[in-house]
C-alpha positions as CSV (number, residue, x, y, z in Angstrom):
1,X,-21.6,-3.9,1.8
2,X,-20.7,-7.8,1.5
3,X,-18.0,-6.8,-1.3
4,X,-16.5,-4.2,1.2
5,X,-16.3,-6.4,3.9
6,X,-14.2,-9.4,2.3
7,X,-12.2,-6.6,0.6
8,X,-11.7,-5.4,3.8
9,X,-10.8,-8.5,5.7
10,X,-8.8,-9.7,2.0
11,X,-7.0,-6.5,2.7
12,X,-6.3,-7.2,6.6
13,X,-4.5,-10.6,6.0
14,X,-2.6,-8.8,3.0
15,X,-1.5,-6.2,5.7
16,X,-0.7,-8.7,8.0
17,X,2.1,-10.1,5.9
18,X,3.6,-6.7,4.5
19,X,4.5,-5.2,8.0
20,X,5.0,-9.1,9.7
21,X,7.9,-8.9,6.6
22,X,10.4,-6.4,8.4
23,X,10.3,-8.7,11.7
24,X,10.9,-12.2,9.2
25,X,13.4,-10.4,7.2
26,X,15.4,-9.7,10.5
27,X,15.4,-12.7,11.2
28,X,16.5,-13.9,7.2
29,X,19.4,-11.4,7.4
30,X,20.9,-13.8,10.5
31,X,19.8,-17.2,9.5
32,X,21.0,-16.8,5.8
33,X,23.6,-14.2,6.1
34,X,22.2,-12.0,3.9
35,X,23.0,-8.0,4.7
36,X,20.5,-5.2,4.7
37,X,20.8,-4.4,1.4
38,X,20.3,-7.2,0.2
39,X,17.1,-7.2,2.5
40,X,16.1,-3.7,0.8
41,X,16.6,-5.0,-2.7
42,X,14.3,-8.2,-1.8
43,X,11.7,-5.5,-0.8
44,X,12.0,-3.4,-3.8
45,X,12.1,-6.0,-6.1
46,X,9.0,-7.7,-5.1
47,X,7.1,-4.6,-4.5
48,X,8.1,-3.5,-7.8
49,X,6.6,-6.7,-9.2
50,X,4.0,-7.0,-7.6
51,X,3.1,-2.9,-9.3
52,X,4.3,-3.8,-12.9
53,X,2.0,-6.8,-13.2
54,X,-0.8,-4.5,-12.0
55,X,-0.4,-2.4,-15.6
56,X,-2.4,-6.1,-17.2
57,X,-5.7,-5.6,-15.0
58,X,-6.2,-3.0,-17.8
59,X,-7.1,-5.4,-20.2
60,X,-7.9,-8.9,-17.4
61,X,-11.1,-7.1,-15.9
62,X,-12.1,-6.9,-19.8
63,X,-11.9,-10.6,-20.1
64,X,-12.3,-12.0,-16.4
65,X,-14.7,-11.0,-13.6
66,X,-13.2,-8.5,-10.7
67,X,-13.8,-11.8,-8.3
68,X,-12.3,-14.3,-10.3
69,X,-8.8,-11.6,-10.4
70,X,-9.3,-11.5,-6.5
71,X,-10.1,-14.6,-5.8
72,X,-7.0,-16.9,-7.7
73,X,-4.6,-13.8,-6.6
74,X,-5.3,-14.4,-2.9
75,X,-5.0,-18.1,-3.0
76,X,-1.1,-17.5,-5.0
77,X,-0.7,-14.5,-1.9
78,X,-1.2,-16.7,0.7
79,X,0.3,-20.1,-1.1
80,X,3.7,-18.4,-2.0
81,X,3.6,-16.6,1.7
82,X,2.9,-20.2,3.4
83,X,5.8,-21.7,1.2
84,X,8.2,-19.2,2.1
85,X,8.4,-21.2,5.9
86,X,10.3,-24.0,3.2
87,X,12.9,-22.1,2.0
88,X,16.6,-23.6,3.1
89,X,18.6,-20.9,1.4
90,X,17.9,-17.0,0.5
91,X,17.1,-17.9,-3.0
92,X,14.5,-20.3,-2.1
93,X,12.6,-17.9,0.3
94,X,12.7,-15.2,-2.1
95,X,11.6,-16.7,-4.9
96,X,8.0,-17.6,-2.8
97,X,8.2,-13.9,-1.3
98,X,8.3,-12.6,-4.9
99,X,5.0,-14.5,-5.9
100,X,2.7,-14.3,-3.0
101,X,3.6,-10.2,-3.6
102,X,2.4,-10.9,-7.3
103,X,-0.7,-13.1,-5.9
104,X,-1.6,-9.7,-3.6
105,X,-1.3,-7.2,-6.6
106,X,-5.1,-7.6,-7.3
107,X,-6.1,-6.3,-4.0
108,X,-5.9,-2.4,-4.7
109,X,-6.8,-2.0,-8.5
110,X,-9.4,-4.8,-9.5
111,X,-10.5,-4.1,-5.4
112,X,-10.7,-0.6,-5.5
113,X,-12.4,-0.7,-9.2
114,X,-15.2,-3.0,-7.4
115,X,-15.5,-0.6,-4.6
116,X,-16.0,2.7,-7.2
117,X,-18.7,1.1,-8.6
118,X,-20.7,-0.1,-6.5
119,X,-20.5,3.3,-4.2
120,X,-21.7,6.5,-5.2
121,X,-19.1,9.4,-5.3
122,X,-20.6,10.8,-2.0
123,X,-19.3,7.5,-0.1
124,X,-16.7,6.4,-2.4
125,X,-14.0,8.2,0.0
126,X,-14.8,6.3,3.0
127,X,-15.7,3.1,1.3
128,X,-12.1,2.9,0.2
129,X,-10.6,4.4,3.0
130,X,-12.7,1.5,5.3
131,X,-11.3,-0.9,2.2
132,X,-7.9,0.5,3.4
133,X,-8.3,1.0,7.1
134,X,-9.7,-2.7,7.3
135,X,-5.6,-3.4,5.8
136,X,-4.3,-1.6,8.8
137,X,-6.6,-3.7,11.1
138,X,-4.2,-6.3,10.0
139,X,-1.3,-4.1,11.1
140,X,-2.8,-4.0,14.4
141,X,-3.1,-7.7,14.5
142,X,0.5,-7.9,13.5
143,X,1.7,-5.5,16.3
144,X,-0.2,-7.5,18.9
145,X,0.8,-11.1,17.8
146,X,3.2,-11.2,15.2
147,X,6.3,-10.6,17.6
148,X,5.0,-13.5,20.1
149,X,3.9,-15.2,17.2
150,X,7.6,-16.0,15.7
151,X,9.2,-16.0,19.2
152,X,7.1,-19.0,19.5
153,X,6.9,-20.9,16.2
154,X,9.7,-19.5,15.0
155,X,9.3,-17.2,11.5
156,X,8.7,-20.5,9.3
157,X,5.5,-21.2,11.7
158,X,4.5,-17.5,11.1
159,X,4.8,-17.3,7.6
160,X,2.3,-20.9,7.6
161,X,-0.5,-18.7,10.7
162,X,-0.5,-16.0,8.0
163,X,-0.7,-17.5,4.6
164,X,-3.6,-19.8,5.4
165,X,-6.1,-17.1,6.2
166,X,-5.3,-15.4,2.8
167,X,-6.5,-18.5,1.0
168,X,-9.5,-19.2,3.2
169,X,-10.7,-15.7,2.5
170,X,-9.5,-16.1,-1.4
171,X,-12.1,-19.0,-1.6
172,X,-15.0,-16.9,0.1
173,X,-14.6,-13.7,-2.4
174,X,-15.0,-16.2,-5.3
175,X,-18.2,-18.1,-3.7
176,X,-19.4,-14.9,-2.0
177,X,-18.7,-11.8,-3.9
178,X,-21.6,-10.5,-7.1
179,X,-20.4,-7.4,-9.4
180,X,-22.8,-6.1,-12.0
181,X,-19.8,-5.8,-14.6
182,X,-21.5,-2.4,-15.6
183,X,-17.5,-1.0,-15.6
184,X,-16.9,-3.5,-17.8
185,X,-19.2,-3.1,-20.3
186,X,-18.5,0.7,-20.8
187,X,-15.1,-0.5,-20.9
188,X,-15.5,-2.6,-24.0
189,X,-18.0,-0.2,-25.5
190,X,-15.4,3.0,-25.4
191,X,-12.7,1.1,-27.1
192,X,-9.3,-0.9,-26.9
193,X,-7.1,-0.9,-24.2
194,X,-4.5,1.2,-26.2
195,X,-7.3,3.8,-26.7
196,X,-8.1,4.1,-23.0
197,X,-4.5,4.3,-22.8
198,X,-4.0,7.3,-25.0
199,X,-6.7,9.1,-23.3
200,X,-5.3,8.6,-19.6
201,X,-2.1,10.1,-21.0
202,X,-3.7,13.0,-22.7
203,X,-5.3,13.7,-19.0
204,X,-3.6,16.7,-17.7
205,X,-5.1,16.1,-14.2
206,X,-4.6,12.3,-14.1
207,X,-0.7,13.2,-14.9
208,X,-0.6,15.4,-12.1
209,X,-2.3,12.6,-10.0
210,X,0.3,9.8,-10.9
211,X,3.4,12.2,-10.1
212,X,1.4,12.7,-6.8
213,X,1.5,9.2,-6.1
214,X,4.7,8.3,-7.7
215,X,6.2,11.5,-5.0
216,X,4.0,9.7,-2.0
217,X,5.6,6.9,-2.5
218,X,9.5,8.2,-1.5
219,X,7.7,8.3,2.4
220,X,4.5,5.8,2.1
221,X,3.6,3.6,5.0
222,X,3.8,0.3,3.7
223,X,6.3,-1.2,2.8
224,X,8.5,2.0,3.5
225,X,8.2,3.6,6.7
226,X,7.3,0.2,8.6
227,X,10.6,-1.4,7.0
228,X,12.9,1.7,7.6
229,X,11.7,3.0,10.8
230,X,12.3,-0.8,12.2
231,X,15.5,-0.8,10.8
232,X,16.5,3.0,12.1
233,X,15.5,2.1,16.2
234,X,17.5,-1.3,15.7
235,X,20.5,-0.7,13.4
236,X,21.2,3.2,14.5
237,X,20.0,3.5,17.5
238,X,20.3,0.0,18.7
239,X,17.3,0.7,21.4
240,X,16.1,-3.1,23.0
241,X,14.0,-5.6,21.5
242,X,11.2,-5.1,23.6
243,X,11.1,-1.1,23.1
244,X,11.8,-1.8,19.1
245,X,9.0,-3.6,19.2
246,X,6.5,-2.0,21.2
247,X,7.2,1.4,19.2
248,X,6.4,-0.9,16.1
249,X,3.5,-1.4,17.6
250,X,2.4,1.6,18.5
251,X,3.0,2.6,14.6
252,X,0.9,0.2,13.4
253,X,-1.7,0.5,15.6
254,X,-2.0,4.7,14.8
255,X,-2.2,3.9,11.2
256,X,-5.9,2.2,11.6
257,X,-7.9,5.0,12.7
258,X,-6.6,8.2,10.2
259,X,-7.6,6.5,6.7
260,X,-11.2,6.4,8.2
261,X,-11.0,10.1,9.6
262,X,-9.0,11.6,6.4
263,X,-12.0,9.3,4.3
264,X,-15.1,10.8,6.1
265,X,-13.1,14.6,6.2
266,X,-12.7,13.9,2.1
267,X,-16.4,13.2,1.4
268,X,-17.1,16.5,3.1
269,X,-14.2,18.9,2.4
270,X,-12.7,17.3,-0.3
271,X,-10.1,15.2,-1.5
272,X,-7.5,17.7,-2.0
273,X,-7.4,19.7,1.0
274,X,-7.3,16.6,3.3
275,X,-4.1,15.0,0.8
276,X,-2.0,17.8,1.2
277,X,-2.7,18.3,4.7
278,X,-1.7,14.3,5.3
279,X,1.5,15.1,3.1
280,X,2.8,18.3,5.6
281,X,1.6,16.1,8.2
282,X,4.1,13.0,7.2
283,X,7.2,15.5,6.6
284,X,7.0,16.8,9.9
285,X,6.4,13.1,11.6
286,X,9.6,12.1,9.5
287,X,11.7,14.7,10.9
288,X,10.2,15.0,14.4
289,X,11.6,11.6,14.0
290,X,14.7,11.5,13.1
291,X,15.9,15.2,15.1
292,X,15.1,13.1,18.2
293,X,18.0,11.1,18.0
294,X,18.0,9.1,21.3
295,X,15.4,11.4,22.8
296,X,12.2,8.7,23.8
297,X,9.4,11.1,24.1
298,X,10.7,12.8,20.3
299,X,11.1,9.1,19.1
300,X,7.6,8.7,20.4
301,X,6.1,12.0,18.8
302,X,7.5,10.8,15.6
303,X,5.7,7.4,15.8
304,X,2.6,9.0,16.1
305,X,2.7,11.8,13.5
306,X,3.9,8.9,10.9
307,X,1.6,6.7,11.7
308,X,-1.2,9.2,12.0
309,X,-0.6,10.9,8.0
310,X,2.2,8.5,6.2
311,X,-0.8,5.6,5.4
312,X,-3.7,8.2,4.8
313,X,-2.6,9.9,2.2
314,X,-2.8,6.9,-0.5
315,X,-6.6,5.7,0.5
316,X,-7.5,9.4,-0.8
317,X,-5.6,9.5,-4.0
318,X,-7.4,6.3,-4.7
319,X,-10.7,8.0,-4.1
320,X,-10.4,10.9,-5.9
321,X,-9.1,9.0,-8.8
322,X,-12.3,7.0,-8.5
323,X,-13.8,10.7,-8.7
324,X,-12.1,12.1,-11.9
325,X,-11.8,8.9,-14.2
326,X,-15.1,8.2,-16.3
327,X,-16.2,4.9,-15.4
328,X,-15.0,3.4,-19.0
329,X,-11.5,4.4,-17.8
330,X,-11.8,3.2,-14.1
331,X,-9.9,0.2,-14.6
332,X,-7.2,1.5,-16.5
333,X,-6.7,4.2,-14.7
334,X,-6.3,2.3,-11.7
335,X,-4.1,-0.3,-13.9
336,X,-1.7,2.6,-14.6
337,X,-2.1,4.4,-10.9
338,X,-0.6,1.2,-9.3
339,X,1.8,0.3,-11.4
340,X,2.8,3.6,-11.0
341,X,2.6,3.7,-7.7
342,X,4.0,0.6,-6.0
343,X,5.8,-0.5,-9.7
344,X,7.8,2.7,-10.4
345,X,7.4,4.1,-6.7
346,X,8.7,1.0,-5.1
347,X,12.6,1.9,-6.7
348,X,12.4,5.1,-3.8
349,X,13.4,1.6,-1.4
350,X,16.1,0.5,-3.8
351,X,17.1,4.0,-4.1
352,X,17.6,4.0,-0.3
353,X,19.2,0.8,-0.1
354,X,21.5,2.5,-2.6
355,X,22.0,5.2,-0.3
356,X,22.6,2.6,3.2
357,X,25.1,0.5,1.1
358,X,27.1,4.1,0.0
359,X,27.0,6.1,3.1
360,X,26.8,3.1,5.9
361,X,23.6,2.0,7.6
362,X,24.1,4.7,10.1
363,X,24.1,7.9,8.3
364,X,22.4,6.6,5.5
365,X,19.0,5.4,7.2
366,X,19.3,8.9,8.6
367,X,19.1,10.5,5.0
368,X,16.9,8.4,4.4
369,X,14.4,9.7,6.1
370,X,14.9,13.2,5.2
371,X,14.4,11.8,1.3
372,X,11.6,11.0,3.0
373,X,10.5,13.8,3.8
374,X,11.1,15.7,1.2
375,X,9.7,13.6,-1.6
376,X,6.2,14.0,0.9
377,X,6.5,18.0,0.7
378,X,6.9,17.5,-3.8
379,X,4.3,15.5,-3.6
380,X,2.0,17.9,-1.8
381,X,3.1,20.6,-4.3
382,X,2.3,18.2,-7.4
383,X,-1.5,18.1,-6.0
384,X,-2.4,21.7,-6.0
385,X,-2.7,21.5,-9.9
386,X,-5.7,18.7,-9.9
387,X,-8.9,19.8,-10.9
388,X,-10.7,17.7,-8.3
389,X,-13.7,19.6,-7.6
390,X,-14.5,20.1,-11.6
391,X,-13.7,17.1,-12.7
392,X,-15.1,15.3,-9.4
393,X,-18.8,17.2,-10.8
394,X,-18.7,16.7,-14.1
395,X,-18.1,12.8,-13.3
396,X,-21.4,12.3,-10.6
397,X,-23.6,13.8,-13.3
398,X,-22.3,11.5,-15.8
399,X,-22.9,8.5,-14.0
400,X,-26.4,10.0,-12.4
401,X,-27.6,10.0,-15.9
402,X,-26.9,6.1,-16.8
């Protein structure tokens, strides 16, 4: 349990700073003159790095301990977050930005490895969803101080209040944190990376898992709703700071409690019906959202229903990846499910800044969120064909009988 609370509170700060992002990169686009496009191609560029790099934990967790990966990534995370409050031109604030969203790629993969193995598969679904919904207990922290936060220090002094605590807790996982390295050894002992690669290819139902994933991502919560849905009630609909923010809030704070429910649901139910039900869930929530136009009590539907399914349904396709991946696969699979996910998945936002800069911030943060939708509803589709139950079976006896 020690492992799963510093993950947890690891994955809080790393929260923290993803949605306190949209509010700092409001206030980037006026102090540096930068336009929103440029803003969304910051974003996609350093969530795609921060998912490409994640393809190496495939072959680091061979050679270096889960907690050493955690521990020197958090302490770059919150040292490239705190420098950003240095930066005297866009360059020099993106170039920080970029490497404290390298420093945080650790946090899923190696965490989530640590997490599979040290929980059985009959609490492996709320274990990571806890892992996940302690990250959106930063969200709430965020939505509570982050506004007041900059008002007062200004967004230099915020990026400083919320690098810091990503060292501090970077230093306790290394001191703090034991692993048994059992994934590790069955790693070495079932071959080379390139084999483990071949046979995660070869994996009909892991393909059908990463196009899941790669789909979720056109509508996923962070990093993607938070950023879009701030820019739609300011840039479109041009509602008042203090509403903007309170339904930013509100957004947030929804997004803590569903990961746990959806996590507890998936140990019992399973993982299948509960994602598919979050991806229905999210298309509706994107365009209860946007048919509202104007209309406060739509808007306010719309916040709920994202914030409710649009961050659940990833915490689940962690878990039942955790489920069908033999343990000599674990951290490869997860290797290739994140750069996947937030590498290749993180170009839906450059996509969309694509579609802003052609069609005009007005209409096209509009089709953007019916993209959003849509790529939610494929990605519901694309999980029908996992053999999650089988494989899920077939797994648990395997690792009953080490």
């Amino acid at each position: 349990m020690q492992s799963l609370w510093l993950l947890a509170i690891a994955h809080a700060v790393n929260h923290a700073q993803a949605f306190l992002l949209p509010l700092i990169f409001l206030k980037i686009i006026d102090e540096f003159h930068v336009s929103v496009e440029t803003i969304a191609f910051l974003a996609s560029f350093g969530a795609a790095s921060s998912g490409l790099v994640q393809l190496s934990y495939a072959q680091l967790t061979r050679v270096m301990s889960r907690r050493r990966l955690l521990g020197l990534g958090g302490i770059l995370f919150g040292g490239g977050f705190a420098a950003q409050a240095f930066a005297f031109s866009f360059p020099t604030f993106a170039i920080p930005n970029v490497l404290s969203r390298i420093g945080g790629s650790p946090q899923h993969p190696v965490g989530n490895g640590l997490l599979a193995e040290q929980f059985m598969p009959e609490r492996r679904g709320f274990a990571i969803s806890a892992h996940i919904a302690g990250g959106n207990v930063g969200t709430v922290i965020v939505a509570i101080s982050g506004a007041p936060i900059i008002a007062l220090w200004g967004w230099r002094g915020a990026s400083i209040v919320f690098g810091i605590p990503a060292i501090v807790i970077a230093v306790a996982i290394l001191i703090l944190i034991r692993e048994t390295g059992t994934d590790r050894a069955a790693a070495k002992a079932g071959g080379t990376v390139r084999q483990a690669f071949r046979q995660i290819i070869g994996d009909r139902d892991l393909r059908w898992l990463y196009l899941t994933s790669v789909l979720g991502g056109g509508g996923r919560g962070v990093g993607v709703v938070n950023l879009f849905a701030l820019l739609y009630l300011t840039t479109v609909l041009h509602l008042s700071d203090s509403l903007t923010g309170l339904m930013y809030g509100v957004l947030i704070v929804f997004a803590v409690p569903m990961p746990l429910i959806s996590g507890w649901l998936s140990d019992r139910i399973g993982r299948k019906p509960v994602i598919i039900g979050v991806y229905i869930g999210g298309a509706v929530g994107f365009l209860v959202f946007l048919v509202s136009g104007s209309n406060l009590l739509g808007l306010w539907i719309g916040i709920a229903l994202m914030g409710l399914f649009s961050f659940a349904e990833s915490p689940q396709l962690q878990a039942l990846l955790a489920d069908i991946a033999a343990p000599k696969l674990r951290d490869a699979t997860y290797a290739v499910y994140f750069t996947l996910a937030f590498g290749v998945g993180s170009l839906w936002t450059a996509i969309y800044g694509v579609i802003i800069d052609y069609a005009g911030e007005t209409t096209g943060v509009q089709i953007v969120f019916v993209l959003m939708a849509l790529a939610f509803l494929l990605a519901a589709a694309a999980t029908f064909p996992i053999r999650a139950d089988q494989r899920a079976r077939e797994n648990a006896a395997h690792e009953a009988s080490l």
